[in-house]
C-alpha positions in Angstrom: 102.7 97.4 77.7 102.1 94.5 79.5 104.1 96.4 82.8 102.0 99.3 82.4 98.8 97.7 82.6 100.0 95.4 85.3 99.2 98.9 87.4 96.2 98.1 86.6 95.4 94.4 88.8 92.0 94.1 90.5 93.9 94.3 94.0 95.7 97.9 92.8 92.7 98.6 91.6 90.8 97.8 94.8 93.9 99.1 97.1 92.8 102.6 95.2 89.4 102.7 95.8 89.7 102.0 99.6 92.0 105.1 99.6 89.8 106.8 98.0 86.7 105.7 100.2 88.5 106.6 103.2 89.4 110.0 102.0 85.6 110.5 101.4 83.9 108.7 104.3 86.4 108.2 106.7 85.5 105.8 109.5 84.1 108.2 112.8 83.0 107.9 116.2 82.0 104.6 117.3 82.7 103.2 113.9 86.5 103.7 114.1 86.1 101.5 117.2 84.4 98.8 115.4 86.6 98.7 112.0 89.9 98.9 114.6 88.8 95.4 116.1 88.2 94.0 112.7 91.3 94.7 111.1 93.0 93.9 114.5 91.3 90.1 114.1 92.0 90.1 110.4 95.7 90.9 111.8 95.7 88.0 114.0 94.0 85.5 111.4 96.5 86.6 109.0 99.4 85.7 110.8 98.1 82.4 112.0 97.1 81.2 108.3 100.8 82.0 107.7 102.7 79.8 110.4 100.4 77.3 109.4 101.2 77.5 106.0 105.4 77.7 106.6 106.3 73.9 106.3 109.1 72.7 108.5 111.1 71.9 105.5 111.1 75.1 104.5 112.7 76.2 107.6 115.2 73.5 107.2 116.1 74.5 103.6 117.2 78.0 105.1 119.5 77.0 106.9 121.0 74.2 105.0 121.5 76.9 102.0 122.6 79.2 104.4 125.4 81.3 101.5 122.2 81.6 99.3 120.0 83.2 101.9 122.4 84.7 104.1 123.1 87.1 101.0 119.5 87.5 100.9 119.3 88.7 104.4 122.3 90.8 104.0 120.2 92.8 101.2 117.1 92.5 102.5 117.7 93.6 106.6 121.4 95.1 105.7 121.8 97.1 102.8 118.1 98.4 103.0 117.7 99.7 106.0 120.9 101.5 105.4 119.7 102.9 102.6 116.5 103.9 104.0 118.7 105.8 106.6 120.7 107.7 104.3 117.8 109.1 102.5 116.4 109.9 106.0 119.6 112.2 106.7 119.3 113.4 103.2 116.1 115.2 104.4 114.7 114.9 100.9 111.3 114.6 102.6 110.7 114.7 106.3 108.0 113.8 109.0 106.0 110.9 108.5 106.8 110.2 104.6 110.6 109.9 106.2 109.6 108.0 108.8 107.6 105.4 106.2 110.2 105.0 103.7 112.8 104.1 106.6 109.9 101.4 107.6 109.7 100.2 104.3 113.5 99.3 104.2 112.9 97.0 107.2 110.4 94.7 105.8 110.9 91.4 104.7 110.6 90.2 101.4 107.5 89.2 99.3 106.4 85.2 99.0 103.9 84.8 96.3 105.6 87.7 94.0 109.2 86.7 94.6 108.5 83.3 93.7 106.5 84.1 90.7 109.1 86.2 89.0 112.2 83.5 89.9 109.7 81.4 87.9 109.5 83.6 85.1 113.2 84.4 85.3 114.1 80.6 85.0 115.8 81.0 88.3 116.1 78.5 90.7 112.0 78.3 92.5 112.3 76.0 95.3 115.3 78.3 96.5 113.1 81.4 96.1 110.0 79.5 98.0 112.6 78.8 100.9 114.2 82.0 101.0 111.2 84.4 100.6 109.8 82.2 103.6 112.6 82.6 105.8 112.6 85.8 105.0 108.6 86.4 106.6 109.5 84.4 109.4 112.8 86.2 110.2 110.5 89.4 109.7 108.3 88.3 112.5 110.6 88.8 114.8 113.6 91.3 113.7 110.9 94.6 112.0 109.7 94.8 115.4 113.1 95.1 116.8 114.7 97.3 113.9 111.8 99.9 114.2 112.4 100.4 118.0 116.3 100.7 117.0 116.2 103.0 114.3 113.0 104.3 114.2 111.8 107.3 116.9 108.4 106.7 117.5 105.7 108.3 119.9 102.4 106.8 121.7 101.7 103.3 121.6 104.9 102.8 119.2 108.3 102.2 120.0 110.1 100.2 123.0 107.0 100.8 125.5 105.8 97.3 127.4 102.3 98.0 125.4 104.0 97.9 122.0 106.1 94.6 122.7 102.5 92.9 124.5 101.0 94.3 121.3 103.0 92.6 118.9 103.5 89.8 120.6 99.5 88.8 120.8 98.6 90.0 117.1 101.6 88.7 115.4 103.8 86.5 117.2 101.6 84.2 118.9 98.8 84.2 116.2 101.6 82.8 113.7 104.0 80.4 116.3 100.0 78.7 116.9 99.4 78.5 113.8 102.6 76.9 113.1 102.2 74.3 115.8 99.0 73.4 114.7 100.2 72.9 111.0 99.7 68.7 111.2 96.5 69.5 112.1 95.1 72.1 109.7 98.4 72.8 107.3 96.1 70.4 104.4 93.3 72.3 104.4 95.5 75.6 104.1 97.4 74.1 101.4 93.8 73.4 99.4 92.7 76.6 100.1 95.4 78.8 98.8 92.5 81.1 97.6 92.0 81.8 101.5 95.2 82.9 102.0 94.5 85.2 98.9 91.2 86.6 100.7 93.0 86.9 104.4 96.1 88.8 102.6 94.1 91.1 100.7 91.5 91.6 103.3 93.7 92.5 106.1 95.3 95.1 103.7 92.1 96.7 102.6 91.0 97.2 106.5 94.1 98.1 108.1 94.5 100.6 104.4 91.0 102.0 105.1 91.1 102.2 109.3 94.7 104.1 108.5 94.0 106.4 106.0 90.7 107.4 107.7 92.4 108.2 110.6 95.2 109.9 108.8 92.5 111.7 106.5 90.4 113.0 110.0 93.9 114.6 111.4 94.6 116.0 107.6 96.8 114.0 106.1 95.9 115.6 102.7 96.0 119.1 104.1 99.7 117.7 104.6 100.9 116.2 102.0 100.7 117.5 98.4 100.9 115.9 95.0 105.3 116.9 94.8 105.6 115.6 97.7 104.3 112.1 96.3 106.1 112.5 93.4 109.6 113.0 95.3 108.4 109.8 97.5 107.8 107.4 94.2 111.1 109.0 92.8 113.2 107.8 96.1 111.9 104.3 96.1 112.6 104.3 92.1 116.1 105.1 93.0 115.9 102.7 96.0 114.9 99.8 93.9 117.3 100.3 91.1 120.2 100.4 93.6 119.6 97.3 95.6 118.5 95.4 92.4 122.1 96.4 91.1 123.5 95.5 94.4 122.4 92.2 94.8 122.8 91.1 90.9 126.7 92.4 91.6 126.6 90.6 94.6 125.5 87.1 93.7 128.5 87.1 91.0 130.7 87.9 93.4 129.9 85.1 95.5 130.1 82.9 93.1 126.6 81.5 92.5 125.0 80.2 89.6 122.7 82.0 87.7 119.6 80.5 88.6 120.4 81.6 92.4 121.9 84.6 91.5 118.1 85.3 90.3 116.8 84.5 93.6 119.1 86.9 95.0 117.6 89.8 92.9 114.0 88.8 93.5 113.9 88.0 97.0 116.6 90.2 98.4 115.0 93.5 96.5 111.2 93.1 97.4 109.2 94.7 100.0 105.8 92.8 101.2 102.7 95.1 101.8 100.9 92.2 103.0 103.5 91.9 106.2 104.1 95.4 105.8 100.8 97.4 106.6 99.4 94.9 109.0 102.7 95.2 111.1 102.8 99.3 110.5 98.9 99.4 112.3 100.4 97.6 115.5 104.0 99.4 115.5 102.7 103.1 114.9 99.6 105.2 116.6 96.8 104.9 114.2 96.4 109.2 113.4 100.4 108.2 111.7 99.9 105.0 109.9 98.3 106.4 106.6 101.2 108.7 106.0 104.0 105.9 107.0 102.2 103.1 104.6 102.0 105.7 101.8 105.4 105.0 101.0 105.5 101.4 100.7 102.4 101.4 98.5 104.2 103.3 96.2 106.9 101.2 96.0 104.8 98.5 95.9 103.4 99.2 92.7 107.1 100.1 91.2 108.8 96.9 92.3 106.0 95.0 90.6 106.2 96.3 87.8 110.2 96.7 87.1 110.6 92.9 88.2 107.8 91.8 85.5 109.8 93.5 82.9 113.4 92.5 84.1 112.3 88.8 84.6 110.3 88.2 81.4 113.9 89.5 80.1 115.8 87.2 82.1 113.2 84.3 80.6 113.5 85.3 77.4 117.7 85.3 77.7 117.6 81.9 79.4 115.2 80.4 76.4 117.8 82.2 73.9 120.5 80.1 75.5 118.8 76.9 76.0 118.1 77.1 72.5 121.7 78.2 71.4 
């Protein structure tokens, strides 16, 4: 019960009702101007607040456990995207949908979510912190690259000198300052976590309402019907079940303990909307985005809520056993 209404969190809530706004007063003429810029600064703001916020150990702690999170990249920028390209030959949907769930199978993993459910798990956390935040700052540099190798793009997309000038001023710069400057202002980020919750969120919302507007003004519901969502939520069910199967099969095979082998499962089988839709508005022309995200905000809501119910199982399994 407790899964089900998890659906039902402010942001999801909020991430609804900006679809929904967009669908019914899409952003037009000079306004689609104005909201572009915003969400491109939120963009940039975003990625600063999270170099500054990547500590140095951290960075250090990735490598040193390099087994641990060397499976985790094997899952989460191996496995994945090979997935995602099989069900892309399997036609099972095609166009843009295709094109998003492919782009959804290059993301990095979640932070805040992959930690909390290692937590719940009784896994091992300060791997999890370490390995979800190598896993963002890998992201920074290899989605970028894995779109333009696997992905066919058109416009501002793809391998073209504006793309790479593109992603290097909103994302890669933005967070290597921010990173640089993190003896300087990585306190006051670490007091404000709420922020960081504000800037996440925020971004989202804009680049969600800027896309879909767009995508709404070319017809993107004249386009897409209600089996074709339901064959897209069905995919990245079957997606998640496989690589959550794959890495808790993995991490025996290699050995680990069970607390890592929990960090494995979280971290190398999330997807993060908060890197993923800000990077999808500067990888992909704008009229394409609100098809492409639609994808990963489905699966979104489905890995939330199968981890909450696998790792309050885990939890409740470790607690058996402490107490056996």
């Amino acid at each position: 019960m407790r899964a089900f209404l998890a659906f039902f969190e402010p942001f999801i809530l909020m991430l609804l009702g900006t679809v929904l706004l967009a669908s019914l007063l899409p952003p037009r003429g000079a306004f689609v101007g104005v909201f572009g810029t915003i969400a491109d600064a939120a963009i940039v703001l975003l990625f600063f607040l999270h170099g500054a916020k990547l500590s140095r150990e951290a960075i250090i702690e990735g490598v040193r456990r390099w087994r641990l999170h060397g499976a985790t990249f094997l899952v989460t920028y191996g496995l994945f995207p090979l997935i995602g390209l099989a069900v892309a030959a399997l036609h099972v949907v095609d166009g843009a949908l295709a094109t998003g769930i492919v782009f959804l199978t290059l993301l990095p993993s979640t932070v805040q979510s992959s930690i909390a459910f290692t937590a719940m798990a009784r896994g091992n956390v300060a791997a999890a912190v370490c390995g979800a935040s190598f896993s963002n700052l890998a992201g920074i540099f290899l989605v970028p690259l894995l779109v333009a190798a696997v992905i066919h793009t058109t416009g501002s997309a793809g391998s073209s000198w504006a793309a790479a000038e593109t992603i290097v001023l909103q994302l890669l710069v933005p967070f290597i300052a921010g990173h640089l400057l993190r003896p300087v202002i990585g306190g006051f980020v670490g007091r404000h976590k709420q922020l960081m919750t504000v800037v996440d969120r925020g971004s989202i919302l804009l680049v969600v309402y800027t896309a879909f507007g767009a995508a709404v003004v070319e017809g993107l519901w004249q386009r897409i019907s209600g089996p074709d969502l339901a064959i897209v939520a069905v995919v990245c069910a079957v997606i998640l079940a496989i690589v959550m199967a794959a890495s808790w099969g993995l991490g025996k095979a290699l050995g680990f303990a069970r607390a890592d082998r929990i960090v494995l499962l979280f971290c190398g089988s999330k997807k993060s909307l908060a890197s993923g839709v800000p990077m999808a508005g500067v990888l992909f022309p704008a009229a394409l985005v609100g098809t492409i995200i639609l994808p990963l905000m489905l699966f979104h809501q489905i890995q939330l809520i199968t981890c909450a119910v696998i790792a309050r199982r885990l939890g409740e399994e470790a607690t058996a056993d402490a107490e056996g």
